[in-house]
matplotlib code that plots the C-alpha trace (Angstrom):
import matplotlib.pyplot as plt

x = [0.0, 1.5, 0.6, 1.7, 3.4, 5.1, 7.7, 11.4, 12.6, 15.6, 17.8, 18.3, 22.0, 23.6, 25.2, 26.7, 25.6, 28.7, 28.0, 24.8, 26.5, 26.3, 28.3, 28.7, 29.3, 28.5, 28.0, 30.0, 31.6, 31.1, 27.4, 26.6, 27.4, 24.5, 21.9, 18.7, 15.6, 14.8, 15.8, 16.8, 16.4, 19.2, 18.6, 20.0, 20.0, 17.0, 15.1, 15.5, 14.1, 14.0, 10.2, 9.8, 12.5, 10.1, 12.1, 10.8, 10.5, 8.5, 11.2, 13.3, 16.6, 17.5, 20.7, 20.8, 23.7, 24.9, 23.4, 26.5, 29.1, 31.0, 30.0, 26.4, 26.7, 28.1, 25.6, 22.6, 19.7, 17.9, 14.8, 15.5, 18.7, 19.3, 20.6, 22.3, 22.9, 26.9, 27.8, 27.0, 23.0, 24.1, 22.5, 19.0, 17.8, 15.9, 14.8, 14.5, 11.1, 9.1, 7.7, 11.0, 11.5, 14.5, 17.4, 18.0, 21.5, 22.9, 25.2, 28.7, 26.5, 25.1, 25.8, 24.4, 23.8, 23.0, 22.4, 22.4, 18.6, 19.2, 20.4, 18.6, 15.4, 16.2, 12.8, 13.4, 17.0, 16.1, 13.2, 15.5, 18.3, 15.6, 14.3, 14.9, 18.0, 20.3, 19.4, 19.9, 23.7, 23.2, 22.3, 24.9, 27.1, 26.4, 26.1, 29.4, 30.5, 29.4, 32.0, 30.6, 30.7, 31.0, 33.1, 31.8, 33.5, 31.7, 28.5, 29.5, 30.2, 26.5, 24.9, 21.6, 20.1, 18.5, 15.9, 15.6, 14.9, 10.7, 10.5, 12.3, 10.0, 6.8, 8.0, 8.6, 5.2, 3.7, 5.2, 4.9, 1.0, 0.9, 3.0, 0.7, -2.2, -0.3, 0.7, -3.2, -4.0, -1.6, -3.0, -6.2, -5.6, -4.1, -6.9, -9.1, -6.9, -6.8, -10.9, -11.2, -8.8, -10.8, -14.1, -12.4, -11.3, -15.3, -16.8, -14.4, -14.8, -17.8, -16.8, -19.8, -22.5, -24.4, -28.5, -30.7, -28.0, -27.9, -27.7, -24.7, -22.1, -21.0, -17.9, -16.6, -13.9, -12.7, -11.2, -14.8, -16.0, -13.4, -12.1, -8.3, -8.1, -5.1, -2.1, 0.3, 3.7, 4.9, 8.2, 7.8, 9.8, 6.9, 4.4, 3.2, 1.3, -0.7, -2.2, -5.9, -5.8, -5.1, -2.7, -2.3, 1.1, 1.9, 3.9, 0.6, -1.0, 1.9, 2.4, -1.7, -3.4, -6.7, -8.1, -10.5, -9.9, -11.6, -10.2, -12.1, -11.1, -7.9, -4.5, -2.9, 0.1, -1.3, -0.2, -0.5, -3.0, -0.3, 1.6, -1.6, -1.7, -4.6, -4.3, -7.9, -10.2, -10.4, -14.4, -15.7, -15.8, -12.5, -9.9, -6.3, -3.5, 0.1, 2.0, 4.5, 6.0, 9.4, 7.7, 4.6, 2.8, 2.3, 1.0, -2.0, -2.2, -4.7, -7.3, -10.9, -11.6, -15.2, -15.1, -13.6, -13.2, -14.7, -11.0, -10.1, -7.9, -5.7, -3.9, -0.2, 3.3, 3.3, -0.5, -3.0, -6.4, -9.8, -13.5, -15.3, -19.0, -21.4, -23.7, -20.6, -18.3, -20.3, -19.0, -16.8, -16.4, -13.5, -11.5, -11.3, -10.6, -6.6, -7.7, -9.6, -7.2, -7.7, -7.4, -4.0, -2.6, -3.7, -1.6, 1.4, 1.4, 1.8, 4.1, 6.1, 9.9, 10.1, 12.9, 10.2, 7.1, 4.4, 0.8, -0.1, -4.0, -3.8, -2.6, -5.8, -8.0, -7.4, -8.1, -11.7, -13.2, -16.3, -18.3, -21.9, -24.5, -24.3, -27.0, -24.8, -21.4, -22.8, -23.5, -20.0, -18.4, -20.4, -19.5, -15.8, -15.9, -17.2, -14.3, -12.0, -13.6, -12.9, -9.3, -8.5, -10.8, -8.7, -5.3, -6.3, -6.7, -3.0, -1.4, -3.0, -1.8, 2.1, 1.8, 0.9, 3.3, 5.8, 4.8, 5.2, 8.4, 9.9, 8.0, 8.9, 12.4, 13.6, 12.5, 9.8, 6.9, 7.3, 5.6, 5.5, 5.6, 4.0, 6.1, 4.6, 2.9]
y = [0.0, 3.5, 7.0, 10.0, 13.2, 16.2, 16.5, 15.0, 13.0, 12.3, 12.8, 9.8, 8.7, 9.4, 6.5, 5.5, 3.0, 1.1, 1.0, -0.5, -3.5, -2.3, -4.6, -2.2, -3.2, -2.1, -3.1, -4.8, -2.8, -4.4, -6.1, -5.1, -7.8, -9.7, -7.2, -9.1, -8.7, -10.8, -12.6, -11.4, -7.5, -5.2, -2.4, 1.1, 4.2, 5.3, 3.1, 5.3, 8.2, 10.9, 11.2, 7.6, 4.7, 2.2, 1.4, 2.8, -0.7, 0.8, 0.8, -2.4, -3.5, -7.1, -9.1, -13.2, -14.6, -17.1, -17.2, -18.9, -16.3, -14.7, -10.8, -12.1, -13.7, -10.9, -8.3, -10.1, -8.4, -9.2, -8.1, -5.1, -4.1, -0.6, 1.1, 4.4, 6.2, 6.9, 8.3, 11.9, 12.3, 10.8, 9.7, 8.6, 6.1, 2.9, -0.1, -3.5, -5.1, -7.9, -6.3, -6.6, -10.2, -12.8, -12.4, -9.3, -7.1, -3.9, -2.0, -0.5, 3.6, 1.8, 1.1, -1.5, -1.2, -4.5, -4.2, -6.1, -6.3, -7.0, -3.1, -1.3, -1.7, -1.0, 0.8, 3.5, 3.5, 4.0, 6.6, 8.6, 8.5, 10.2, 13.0, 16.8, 17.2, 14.2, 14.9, 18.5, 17.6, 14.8, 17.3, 20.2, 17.5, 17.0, 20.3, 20.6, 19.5, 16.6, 14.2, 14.0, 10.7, 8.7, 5.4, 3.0, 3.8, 7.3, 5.5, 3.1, 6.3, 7.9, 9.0, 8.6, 9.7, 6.6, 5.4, 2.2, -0.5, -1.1, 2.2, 2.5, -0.9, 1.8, 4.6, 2.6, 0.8, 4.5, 5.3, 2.2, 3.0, 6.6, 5.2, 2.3, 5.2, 7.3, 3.9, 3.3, 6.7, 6.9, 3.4, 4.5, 7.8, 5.9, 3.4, 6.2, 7.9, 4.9, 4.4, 8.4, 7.7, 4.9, 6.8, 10.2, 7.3, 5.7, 8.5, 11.3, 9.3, 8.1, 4.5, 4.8, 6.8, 8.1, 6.9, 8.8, 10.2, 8.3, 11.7, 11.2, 13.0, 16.0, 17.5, 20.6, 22.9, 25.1, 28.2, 28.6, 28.8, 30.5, 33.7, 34.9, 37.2, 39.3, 38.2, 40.0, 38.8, 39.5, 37.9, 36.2, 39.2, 41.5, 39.9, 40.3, 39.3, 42.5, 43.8, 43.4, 42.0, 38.0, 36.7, 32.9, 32.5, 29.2, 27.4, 27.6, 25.7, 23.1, 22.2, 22.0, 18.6, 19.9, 21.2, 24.1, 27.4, 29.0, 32.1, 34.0, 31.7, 30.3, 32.1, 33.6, 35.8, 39.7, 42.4, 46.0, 47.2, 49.3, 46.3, 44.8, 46.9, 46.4, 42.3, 41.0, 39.7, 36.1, 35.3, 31.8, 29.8, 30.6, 28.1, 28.8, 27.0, 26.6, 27.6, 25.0, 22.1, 19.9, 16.7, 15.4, 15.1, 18.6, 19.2, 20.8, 21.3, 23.4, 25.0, 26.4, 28.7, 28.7, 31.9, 35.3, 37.6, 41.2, 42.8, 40.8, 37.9, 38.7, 35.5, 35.9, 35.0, 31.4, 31.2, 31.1, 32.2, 31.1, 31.6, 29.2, 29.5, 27.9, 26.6, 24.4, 23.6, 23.6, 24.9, 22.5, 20.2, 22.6, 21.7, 17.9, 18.6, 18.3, 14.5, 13.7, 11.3, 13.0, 17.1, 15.7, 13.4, 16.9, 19.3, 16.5, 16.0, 19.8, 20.4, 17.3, 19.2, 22.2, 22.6, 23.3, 21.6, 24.3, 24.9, 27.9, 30.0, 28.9, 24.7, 25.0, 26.0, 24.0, 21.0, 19.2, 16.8, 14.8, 16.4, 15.6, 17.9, 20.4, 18.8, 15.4, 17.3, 18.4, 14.9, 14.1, 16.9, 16.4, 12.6, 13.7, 16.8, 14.2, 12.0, 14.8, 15.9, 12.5, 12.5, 16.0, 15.1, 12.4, 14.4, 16.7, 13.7, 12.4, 16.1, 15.6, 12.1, 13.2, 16.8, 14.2, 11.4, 14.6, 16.1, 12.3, 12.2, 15.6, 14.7, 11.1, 10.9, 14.4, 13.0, 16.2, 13.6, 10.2, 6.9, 5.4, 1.8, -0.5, -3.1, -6.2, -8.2]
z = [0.0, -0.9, 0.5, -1.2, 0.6, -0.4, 2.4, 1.5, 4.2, 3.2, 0.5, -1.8, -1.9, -5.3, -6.9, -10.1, -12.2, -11.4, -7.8, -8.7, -10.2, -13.9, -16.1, -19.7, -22.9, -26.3, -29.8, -32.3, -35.9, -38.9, -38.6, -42.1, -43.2, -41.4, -42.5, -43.6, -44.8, -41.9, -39.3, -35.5, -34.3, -34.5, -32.3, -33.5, -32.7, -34.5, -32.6, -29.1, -28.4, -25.9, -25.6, -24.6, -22.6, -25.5, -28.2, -31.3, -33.7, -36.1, -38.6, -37.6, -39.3, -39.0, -39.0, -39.7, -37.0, -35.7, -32.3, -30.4, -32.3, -29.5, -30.3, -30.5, -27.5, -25.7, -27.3, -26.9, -25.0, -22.6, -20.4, -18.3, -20.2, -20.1, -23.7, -24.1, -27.0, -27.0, -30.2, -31.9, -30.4, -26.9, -23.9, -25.5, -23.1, -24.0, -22.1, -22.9, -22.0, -23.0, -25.9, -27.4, -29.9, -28.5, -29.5, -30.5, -31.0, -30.8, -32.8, -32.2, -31.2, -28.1, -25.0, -22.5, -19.1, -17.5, -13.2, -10.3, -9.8, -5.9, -5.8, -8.4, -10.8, -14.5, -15.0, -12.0, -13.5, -17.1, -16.3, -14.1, -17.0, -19.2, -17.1, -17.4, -15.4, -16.6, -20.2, -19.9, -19.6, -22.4, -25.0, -23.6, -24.2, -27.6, -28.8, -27.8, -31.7, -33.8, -32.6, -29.5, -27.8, -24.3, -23.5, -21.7, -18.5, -18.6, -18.8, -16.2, -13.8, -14.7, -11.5, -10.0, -7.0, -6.1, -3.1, -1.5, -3.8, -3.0, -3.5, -6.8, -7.4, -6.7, -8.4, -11.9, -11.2, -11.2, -14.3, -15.9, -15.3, -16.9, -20.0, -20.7, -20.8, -22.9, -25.5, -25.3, -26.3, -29.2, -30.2, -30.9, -31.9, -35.1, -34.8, -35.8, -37.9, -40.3, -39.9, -41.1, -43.9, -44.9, -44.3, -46.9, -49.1, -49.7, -49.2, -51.6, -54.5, -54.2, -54.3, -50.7, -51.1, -48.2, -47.7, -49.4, -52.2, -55.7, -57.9, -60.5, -59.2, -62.0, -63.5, -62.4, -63.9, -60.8, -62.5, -63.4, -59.9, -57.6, -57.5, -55.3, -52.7, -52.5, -50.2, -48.4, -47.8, -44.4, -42.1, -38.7, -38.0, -39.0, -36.7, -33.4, -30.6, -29.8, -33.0, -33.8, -37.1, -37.7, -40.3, -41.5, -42.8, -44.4, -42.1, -40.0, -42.8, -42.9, -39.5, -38.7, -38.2, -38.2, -42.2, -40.6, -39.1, -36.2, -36.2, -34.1, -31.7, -32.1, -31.0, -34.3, -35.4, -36.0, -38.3, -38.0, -40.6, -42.0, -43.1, -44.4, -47.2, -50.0, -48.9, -48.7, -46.0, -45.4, -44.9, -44.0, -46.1, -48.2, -48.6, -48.0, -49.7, -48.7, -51.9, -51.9, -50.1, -50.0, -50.0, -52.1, -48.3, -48.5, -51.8, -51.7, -47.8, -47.1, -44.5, -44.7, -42.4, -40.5, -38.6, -38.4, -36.0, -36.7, -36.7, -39.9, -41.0, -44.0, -46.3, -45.9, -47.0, -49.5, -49.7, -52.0, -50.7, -52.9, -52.6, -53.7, -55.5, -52.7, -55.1, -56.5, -53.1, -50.0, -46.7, -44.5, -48.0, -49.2, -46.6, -47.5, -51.3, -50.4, -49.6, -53.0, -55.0, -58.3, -56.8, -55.4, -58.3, -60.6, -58.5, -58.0, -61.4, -61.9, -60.0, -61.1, -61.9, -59.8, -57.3, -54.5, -55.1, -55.6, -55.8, -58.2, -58.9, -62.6, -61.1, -58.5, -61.6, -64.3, -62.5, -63.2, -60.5, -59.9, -57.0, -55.7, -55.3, -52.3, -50.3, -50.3, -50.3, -46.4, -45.5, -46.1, -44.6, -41.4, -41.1, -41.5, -39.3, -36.8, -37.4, -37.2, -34.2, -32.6, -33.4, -31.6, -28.7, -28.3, -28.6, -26.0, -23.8, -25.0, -24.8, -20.8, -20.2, -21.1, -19.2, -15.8, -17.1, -17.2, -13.8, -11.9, -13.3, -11.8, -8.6, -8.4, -9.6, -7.6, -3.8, -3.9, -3.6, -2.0, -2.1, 1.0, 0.7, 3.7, 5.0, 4.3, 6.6]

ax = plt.figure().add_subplot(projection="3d")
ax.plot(x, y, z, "-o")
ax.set_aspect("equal")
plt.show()
């Protein structure tokens, strides 16, 4: 049984890893020559991250070896092995767990950290190795130059201010708890992602229609139903915080997940009026393109917006701003056009050849698409905005569940908040 409290008893006794047993030992050079398509895990790297102690095995490499080889032998993990990054990026943290397949490797950037588990539990270890303070000093480390690097005796001398062991047992049991919300969070966050895509996918190209719609969907030339409003290019530099009037500069587009704009409610960059110039007002309804993108993902990326506030919005720097006709593109349908196969492929196909792949007025309308009547067109849009809806509902829960996993972690780990762990019986 555990009881929390705020007053520090004690301080915890600082120790290094190799006082807590740690036998260290790294990876092998030269396991290229195992690489496989298949076969056993080989753990790099790219597979830690500072966000997370979880190894990242989204993108596994694999090595065919001889499991009784001597350097497999020695750099074979096991459960509750602690890894750290030692080369250029150092001191990303991982941990072994049982998630992770039997055997698996490491290469020649890692170290491992194996400990006496009578004097110290990997997990308590491996989540204080990760928090603020210790990788503070990991990055000032490596920004130091791009040749920065530990040996294994530095990592062996790692300190950690560390409790008795039942309660480093509770501590890592409290964490472990937070992560697992926070992996089942993420889990169906992209659970729903992939049922939205699915839903954009039947229902943009009419491959699902909707009950109660069976009009043939008709051909629609764009450039004959859109007109530009007037942008006005302005540096980060030229913004501010204070001004009245909003301003929705590309990178804004780019780095948004969600395709519609409240902007009467949402925080923005502002402009003074004077810098403004003759650049139009944005009204709902319009559609705002990103000009251009360095990667095919952001072709096309766009936003509608769905309200304004009565000091203005103005399109800015690397956009293209159009108003649809109504009667042709209903509102809250714009926004999912960027997702229709064939509006895509067209402006891809466009831009196929330039050095930065762009989005032009004269791209946007020349391209012809199939579009249902306006009555069906809000249908769709509402099922999706739904979705969407879903989705950030569900990211505001997993922004939450990292800010608590975040605060337990610079409570727990710094002796501000202990657990007090009943003897047993």
């Amino acid at each position: 049984m555990m009881e929390t409290n705020t007053a520090s008893d004690l301080a915890w006794p600082e120790k290094s890893l190799a006082q807590l047993g740690a036998r260290v030992t790294s990876g092998s050079r030269g396991w290229a020559k195992y690489y496989s398509d298949h076969g056993d895990l080989f753990v790099r790297i790219t597979n830690l991250r500072r966000t997370s102690t979880r190894l990242d095995l989204d993108s596994p490499r694999y090595v065919q070896v001889d499991p009784d080889d001597a350097e497999a032998r020695r750099t074979r993990l096991r459960p509750g092995d602690i890894l750290v990054s030692i080369t250029a990026d150092i001191g990303i943290i991982g941990l072994v767990d049982e998630t992770v397949p039997d055997p698996a490797y490491i290469n020649q950037h890692i170290a491992r950290v194996r400990l006496d588990p009578k004097l110290a539990d990997s997990r308590f270890i491996s989540y204080f190795l990760a928090s603020w303070a210790p990788q503070r000093r990991f990055v000032g480390a490596t920004d130091q130059g791009a040749k920065a690097g530990m040996n294994l005796t530095a990592v062996a001398n790692l300190a950690a201010s560390v409790p008795p062991l039942a309660e480093q047992v509770a501590i890592a049991d409290a964490l472990d708890t937070a992560v697992a919300q926070i992996e089942a969070l993420e889990r169906l966050i992209a659970k729903k992602r992939n049922i939205k895509q699915g839903l954009m996918q039947q229902l943009l190209t009419g491959q699902t229609r909707l009950p109660g719609f069976d009009a043939r969907w008709r051909e629609a030339l764009l450039g004959e139903h859109v007109s530009y409003i007037r942008t006005v290019a302005l540096s980060r530099d030229q913004l501010d915080q204070e001004s009245p009037l909003r301003y929705l500069h590309y990178g804004d587009i780019h780095t948004r997940s969600d395709v519609h704009l409240n902007a009467a409610a949402e925080s923005m960059p502002r402009a003074r009026a004077g810098l403004a110039g003759r650049a139009g007002r944005l009204l709902p309804g319009d559609l705002v393109f990103a000009d251009a993108s360095e990667d095919p993902a952001g072709v096309g990326k766009s936003l509608e917006i769905s309200a304004v506030p009565p000091e203005g919005v103005v399109p800015g720097l690397h956009t293209i701003a159009a108003r649809f006709d109504k009667r042709v593109l209903a509102d809250g349908f714009k926004a999912y056009l960027q997702f229709i196969p064939a509006f895509r492929e067209s402006l891809l196909r466009l831009a196929a050849g330039t050095k930065v792949l762009a989005t032009t007025r004269s791209y946007i309308s020349s391209i012809r698409l199939l579009v249902p009547d306006i009555e069906e067109q809000r249908a769709i849009a509402a099922i999706l905005a739904d979705a969407d809806a879903e989705v950030t509902a569900l990211e505001r829960r997993l922004k939450s569940a990292r800010s608590i996993k975040t605060g337990m972690m610079q409570e727990l780990l710094t002796n501000r908040t202990r657990l007090r762990v009943e003897a047993a019986s």
